[in-house]
C-alpha positions in Angstrom: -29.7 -47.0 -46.1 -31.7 -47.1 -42.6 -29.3 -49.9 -41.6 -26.2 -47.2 -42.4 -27.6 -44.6 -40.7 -28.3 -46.7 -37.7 -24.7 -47.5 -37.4 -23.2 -44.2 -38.2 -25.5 -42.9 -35.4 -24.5 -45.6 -32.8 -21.1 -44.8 -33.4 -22.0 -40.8 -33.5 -22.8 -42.0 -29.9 -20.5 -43.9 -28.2 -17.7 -41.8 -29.3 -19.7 -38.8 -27.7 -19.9 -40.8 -24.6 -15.9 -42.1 -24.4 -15.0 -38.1 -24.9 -17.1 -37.1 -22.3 -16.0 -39.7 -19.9 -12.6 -39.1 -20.6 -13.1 -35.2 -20.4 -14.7 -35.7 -17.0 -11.7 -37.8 -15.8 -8.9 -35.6 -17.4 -10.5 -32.3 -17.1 -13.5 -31.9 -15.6 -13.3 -28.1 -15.2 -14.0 -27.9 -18.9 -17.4 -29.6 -18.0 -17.6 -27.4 -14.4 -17.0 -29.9 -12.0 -16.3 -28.6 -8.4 -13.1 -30.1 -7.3 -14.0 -31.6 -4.7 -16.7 -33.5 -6.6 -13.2 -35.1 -8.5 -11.5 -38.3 -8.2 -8.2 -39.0 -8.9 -6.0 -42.1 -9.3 -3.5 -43.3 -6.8 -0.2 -43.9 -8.6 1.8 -47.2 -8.0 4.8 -45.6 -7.5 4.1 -42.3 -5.7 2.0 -42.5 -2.9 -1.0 -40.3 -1.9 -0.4 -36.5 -0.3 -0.6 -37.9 3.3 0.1 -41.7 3.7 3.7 -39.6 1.5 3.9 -37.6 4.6 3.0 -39.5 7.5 4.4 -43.1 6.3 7.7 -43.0 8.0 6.4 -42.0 11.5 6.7 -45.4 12.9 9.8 -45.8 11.6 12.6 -46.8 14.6 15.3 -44.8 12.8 16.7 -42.0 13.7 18.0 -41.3 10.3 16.4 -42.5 7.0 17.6 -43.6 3.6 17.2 -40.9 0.8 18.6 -42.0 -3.0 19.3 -38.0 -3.8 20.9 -37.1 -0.2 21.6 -40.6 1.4 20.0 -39.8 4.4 17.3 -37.6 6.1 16.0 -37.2 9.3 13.3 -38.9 10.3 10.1 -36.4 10.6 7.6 -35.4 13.9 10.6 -36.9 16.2 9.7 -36.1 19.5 12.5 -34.3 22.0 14.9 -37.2 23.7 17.5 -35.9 25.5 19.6 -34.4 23.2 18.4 -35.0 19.7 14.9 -33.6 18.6 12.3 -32.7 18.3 12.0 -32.7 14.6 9.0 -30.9 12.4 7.2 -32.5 9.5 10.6 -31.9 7.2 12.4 -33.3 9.6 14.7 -30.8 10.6 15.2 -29.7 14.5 12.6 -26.9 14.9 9.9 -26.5 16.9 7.8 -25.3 14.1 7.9 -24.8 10.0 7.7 -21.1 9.3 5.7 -20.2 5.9 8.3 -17.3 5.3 11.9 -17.0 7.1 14.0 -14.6 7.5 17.3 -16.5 8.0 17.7 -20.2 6.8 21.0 -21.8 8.2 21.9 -25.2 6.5 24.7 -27.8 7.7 25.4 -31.4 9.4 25.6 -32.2 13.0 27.8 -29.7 14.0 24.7 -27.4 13.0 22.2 -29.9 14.5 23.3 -29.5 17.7 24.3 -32.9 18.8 25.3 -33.4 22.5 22.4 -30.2 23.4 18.8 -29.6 23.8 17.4 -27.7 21.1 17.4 -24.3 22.7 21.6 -24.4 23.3 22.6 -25.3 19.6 23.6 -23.0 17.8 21.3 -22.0 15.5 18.8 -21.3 18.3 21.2 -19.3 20.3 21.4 -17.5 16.8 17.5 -16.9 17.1 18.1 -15.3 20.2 21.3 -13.1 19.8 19.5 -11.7 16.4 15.5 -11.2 18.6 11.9 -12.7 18.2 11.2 -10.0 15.3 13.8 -12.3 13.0 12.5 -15.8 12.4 15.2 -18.4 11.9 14.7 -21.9 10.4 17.2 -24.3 10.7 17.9 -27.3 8.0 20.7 -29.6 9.4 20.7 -33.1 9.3 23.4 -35.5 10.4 25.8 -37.1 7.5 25.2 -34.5 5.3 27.7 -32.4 3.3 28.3 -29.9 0.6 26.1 -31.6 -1.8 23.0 -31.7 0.5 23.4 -28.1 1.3 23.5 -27.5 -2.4 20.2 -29.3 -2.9 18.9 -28.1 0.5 19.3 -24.3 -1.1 17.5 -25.1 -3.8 14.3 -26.0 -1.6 14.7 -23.3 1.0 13.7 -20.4 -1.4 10.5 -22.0 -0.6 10.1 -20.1 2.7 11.7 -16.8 0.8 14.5 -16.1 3.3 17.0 -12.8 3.3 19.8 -14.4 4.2 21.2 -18.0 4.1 23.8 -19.1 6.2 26.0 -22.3 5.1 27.8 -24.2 7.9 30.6 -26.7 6.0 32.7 -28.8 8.3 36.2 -29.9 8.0 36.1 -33.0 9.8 34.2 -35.2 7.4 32.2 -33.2 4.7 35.3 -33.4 1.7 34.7 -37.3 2.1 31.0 -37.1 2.2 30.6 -34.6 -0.4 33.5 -36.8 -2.3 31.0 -40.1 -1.7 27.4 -38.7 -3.1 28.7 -37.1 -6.2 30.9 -40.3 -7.3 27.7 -42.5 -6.2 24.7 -40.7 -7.0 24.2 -39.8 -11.4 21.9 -36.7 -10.2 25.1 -35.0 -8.5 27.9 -36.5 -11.1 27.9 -32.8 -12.8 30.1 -31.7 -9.4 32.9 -33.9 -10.0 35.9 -31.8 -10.6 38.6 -34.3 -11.3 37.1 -36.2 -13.9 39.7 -38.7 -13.8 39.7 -40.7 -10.9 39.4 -44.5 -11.3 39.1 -47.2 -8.8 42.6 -47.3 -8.2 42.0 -43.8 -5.8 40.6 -45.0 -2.9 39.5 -43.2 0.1 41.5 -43.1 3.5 40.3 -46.2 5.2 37.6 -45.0 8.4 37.3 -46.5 11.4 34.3 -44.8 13.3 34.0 -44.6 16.0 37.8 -44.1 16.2 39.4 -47.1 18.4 41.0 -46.5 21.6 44.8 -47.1 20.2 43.6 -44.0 17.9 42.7 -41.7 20.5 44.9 -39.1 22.4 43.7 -38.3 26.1 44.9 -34.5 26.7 44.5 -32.8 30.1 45.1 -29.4 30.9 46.9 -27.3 33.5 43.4 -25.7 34.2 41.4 -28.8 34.7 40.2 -29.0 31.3 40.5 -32.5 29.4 39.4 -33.7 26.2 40.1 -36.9 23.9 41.5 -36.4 20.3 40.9 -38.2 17.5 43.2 -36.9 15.1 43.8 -40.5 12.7 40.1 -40.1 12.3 39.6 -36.6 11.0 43.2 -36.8 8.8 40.8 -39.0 7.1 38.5 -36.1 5.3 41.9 -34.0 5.6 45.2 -36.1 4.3 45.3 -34.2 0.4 48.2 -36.9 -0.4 44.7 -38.6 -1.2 43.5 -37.6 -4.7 39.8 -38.4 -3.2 40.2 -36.2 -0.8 41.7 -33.4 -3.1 38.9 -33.9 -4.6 36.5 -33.7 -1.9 37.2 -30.6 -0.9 37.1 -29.2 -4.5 33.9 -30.3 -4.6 32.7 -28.4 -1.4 34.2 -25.2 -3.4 32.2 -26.1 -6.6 29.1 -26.6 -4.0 29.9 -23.0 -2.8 29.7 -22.0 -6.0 26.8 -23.2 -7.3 25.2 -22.3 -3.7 26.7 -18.5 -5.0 24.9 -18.4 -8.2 21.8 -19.7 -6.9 22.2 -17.2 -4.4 22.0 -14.1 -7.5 19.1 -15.7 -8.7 16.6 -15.4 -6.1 18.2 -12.3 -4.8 19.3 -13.9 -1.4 22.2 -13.1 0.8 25.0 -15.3 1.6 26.8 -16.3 4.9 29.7 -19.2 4.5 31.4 -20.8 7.2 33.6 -23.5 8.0 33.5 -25.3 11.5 37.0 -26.7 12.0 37.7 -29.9 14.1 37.8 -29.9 17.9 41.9 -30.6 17.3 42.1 -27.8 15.4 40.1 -25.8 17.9 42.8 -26.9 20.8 46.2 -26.4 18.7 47.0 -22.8 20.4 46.2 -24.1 23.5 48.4 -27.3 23.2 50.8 -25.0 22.1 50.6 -22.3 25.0 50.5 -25.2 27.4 53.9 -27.0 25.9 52.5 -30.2 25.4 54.0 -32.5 23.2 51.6 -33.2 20.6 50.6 -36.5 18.7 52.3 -36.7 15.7 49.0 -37.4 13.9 47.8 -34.9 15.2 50.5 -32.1 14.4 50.1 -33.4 10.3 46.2 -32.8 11.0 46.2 -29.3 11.9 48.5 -28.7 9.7 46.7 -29.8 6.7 43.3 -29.3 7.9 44.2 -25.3 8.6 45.4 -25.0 5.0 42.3 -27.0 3.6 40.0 -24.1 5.5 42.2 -21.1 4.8 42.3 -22.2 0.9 38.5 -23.3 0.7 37.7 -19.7 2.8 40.0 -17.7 0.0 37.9 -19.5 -2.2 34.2 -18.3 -0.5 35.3 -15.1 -0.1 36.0 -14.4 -3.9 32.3 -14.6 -4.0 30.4 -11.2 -4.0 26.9 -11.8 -2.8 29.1 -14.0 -0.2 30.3 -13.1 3.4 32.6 -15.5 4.7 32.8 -15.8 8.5 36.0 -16.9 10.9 34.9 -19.0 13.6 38.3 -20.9 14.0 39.5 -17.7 15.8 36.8 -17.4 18.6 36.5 -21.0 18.9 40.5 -20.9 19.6 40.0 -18.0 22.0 37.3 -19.8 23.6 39.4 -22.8 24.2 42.4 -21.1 26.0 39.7 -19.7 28.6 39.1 -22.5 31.6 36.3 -23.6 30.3 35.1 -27.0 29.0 33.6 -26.4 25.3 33.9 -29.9 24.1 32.9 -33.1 25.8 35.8 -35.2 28.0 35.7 -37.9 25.7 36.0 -38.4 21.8 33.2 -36.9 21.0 34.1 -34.3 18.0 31.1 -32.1 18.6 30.9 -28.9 20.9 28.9 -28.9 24.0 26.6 -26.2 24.9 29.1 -23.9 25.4 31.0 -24.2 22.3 28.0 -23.7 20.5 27.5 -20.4 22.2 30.9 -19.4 20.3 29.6 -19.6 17.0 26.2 -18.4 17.6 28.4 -15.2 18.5 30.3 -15.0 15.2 27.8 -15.7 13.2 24.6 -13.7 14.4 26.2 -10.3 14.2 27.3 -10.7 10.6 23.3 -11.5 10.1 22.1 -9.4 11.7 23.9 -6.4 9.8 22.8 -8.6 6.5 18.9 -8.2 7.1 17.2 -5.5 5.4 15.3 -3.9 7.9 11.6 -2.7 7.1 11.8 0.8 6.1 8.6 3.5 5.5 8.1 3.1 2.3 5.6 3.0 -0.8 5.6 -0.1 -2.5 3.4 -1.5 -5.8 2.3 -4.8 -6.3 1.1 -6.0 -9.7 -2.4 -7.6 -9.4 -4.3 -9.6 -12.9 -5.6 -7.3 -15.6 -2.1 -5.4 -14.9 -3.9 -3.4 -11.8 -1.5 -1.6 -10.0 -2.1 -2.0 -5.7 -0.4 0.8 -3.8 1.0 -0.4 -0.3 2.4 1.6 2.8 4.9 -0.6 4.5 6.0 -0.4 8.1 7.8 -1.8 10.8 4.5 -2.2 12.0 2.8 -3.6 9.0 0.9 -3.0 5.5 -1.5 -1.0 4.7 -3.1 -1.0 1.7 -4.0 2.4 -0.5 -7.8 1.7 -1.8 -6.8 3.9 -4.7 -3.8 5.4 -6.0 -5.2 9.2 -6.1 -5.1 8.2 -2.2 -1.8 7.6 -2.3 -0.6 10.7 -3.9 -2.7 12.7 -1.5 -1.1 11.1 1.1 2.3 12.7 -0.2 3.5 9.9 -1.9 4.6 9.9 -5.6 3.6 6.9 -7.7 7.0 7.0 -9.8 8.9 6.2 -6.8 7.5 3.4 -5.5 9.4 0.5 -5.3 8.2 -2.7 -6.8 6.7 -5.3 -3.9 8.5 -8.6 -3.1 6.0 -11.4 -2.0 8.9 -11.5 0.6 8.3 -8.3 2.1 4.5 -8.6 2.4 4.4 -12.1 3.9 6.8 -11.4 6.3 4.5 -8.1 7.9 1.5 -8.2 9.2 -1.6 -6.8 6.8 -3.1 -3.7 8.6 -5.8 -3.2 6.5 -7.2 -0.9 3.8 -7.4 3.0 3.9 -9.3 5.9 1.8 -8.1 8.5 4.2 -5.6 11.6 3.8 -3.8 12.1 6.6 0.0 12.8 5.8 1.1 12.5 9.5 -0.1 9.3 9.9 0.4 7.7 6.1 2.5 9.8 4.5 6.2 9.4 4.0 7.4 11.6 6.8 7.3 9.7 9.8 4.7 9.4 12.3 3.4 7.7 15.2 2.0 4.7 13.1 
């Protein structure tokens, strides 16, 4: 019997110890461990917080392989001419915002190739729309409609008002067609269904060889290089891929849309057109005889855009905004808004166009901060009683303050996390004084 009980008690024992053991190591808050008395493993297939973050800094490419989005940017790039400097993301900003007001997604036509940071276009939104709005900018290189579907999805992150969506016509229908035939996570776009390996994309040559190029130079001085065998490409519908890329971009939109009703968040769609189709009414003003190419792209691509913006504008948390027109306009006035040669993407002055289409329709989009009482729901279903300003918040320290101050508790409007990150906290106040917290205005 003593021999029984010996072993029932040394196994009492060990099997004591192995659950405490494994309760420190899987939960040591149930044994009150501080946590940063914890360890943790290191998995062998994700790697720690900051050798995740940091391990592509030395990294000599500009651009980096992703196997959901193809490529990225490659993070803490510092400014080089005319690309950079990229933030921790790796997106072109000079800083990551916790809360933004405007996010603008697109590819390199949003990126600002050819110009310094400050003359792309999303920072020559910044300015048009004032230092009070911050604007955060997510545009890489190579991407399309797919990335600025996923892109969306991770920008409610930083709680914006309004999202602006930059497509382009000169290669996004073949890059959106590419990631959601090659990549299973983005197969659910596919709107065809039916294509096979007999429907093959347009073949590319990039860059586009000299016999493919058209030199134009105009009666003001003006000259540029077309390209137009190049962006038929992403624009020839006789191609079913390409049909099909652009019917993607309009699920994309879609999807951005209801997304968009989700999190409450405004919508801006636009559609940067080629530098040939920018030039058609001037080639035509001028009487030059056009590239036959060249007449079949503008042609087609026009129709792609007009059908595609149709499409966006059928949306109703959508605002679709023309910047074919004042990129036209702009390119009938004697000034250079492209660069001499084949390069498809504007220079600083054509960037200036669509900063100027697009910030006003922004602008009008943001809510602006209105005097107001607001509630915030705190634990134990407490109920916290904010003034909010243009100037700030300012906390009521109880809610009999708040009525005394003029304000009735029934109308206050429930408090996005939004809002209150995106003002400066003024404090805390007991005191009645109407004038100054009440909801007639006042000096504060």
């Amino acid at each position: 019997m003593k021999k029984e009980w010996a072993v029932l008690l040394g196994i009492a024992t060990v099997t004591t110890m192995i659950v405490l053991v494994s309760v420190r190591w899987f939960a040591p808050q149930l044994l009150g461990i501080p946590i940063d008395l914890q360890s943790v493993r290191v998995s062998d297939t994700l790697p720690a917080f900051y050798e995740g973050i940091f391990r592509t800094i030395n990294s000599q490419e500009f651009l980096l392989k992703d196997p959901y989005i193809r490529v990225r940017a490659k993070p803490f790039l510092p400014r080089s001419f005319t690309v950079g400097p990229h933030d921790l993301l790796g997106f072109r900003n000079h800083r990551i915002p916790n809360v933004a007001d405007v996010v603008i997604l697109g590819d390199s036509q949003t990126y600002g190739n050819n110009v310094l940071l400050e003359y792309n276009w999303p920072s020559r939104a910044q300015s048009l729309l004032g230092r009070q709005v911050s604007v955060y900018s997510m545009a890489t290189g190579g991407w399309g409609a797919v990335q600025y579907l996923d892109m969306f999805a991770k920008s409610m992150f930083f709680r914006p008002q309004v999202v602006v969506v930059a497509f382009y016509g000169g290669n996004d229908p073949l890059e959106s067609y590419m990631l959601a035939y090659g990549v299973e996570k983005w197969a659910p776009l596919k709107v065809a269904h039916a294509l096979d390996e007999s429907d093959r994309a347009p073949p590319v040559k990039f860059p586009a060889p000299p016999e493919e190029s058209w030199p134009v130079t105009f009666s003001d001085g003006t000259t540029t290089v077309f390209t137009p065998s190049l962006r038929l490409q992403s624009n020839d519908v006789d191609f079913a891929v390409v049909r099909e890329g652009w019917a993607i971009m309009e699920k994309a939109g879609t999807k951005i849309s209801e997304l968009g009703d989700q999190y409450d968040v405004t919508l801006v769609f636009t559609i940067i057109p080629t530098k040939e189709l920018v030039y058609e009414k001037k080639i035509l003003a001028e009487g030059i005889e056009p590239d036959p190419l060249y007449n079949r792209l503008v042609l087609t691509e026009r129709a792609n855009i007009e059908r595609l913006a149709e499409s966006f504008s059928r949306l109703h948390n959508v605002t679709y905004t023309d910047v074919v027109t004042p990129l036209q306009q702009a390119a009938l006035q004697p000034v250079q808004i492209y660069p001499r040669d084949t390069n498809g993407h504007p220079i600083d002055t054509g960037y200036k166009v669509i900063a100027q289409a697009i910030a006003p329709v922004v602008k009008r989009l943001l809510t602006p901060v209105q005097r107001t009482l607001a509630v915030a729901m705190l634990p134990n279903d407490v109920k916290q009683y904010l003034l909010l300003t243009k100037q700030g918040a300012i906390a009521f320290n109880t809610p009999q303050t708040a009525e005394s101050n003029g304000w009735n508790l029934a109308d206050a409007k429930r408090l996005r996390l939004r809002e209150f990150t995106r003002l400066p906290f003024l404090g805390a106040t007991s005191d009645v004084a109407p004038s100054k917290f009440g909801p007639i205005t006042g000096s504060h």
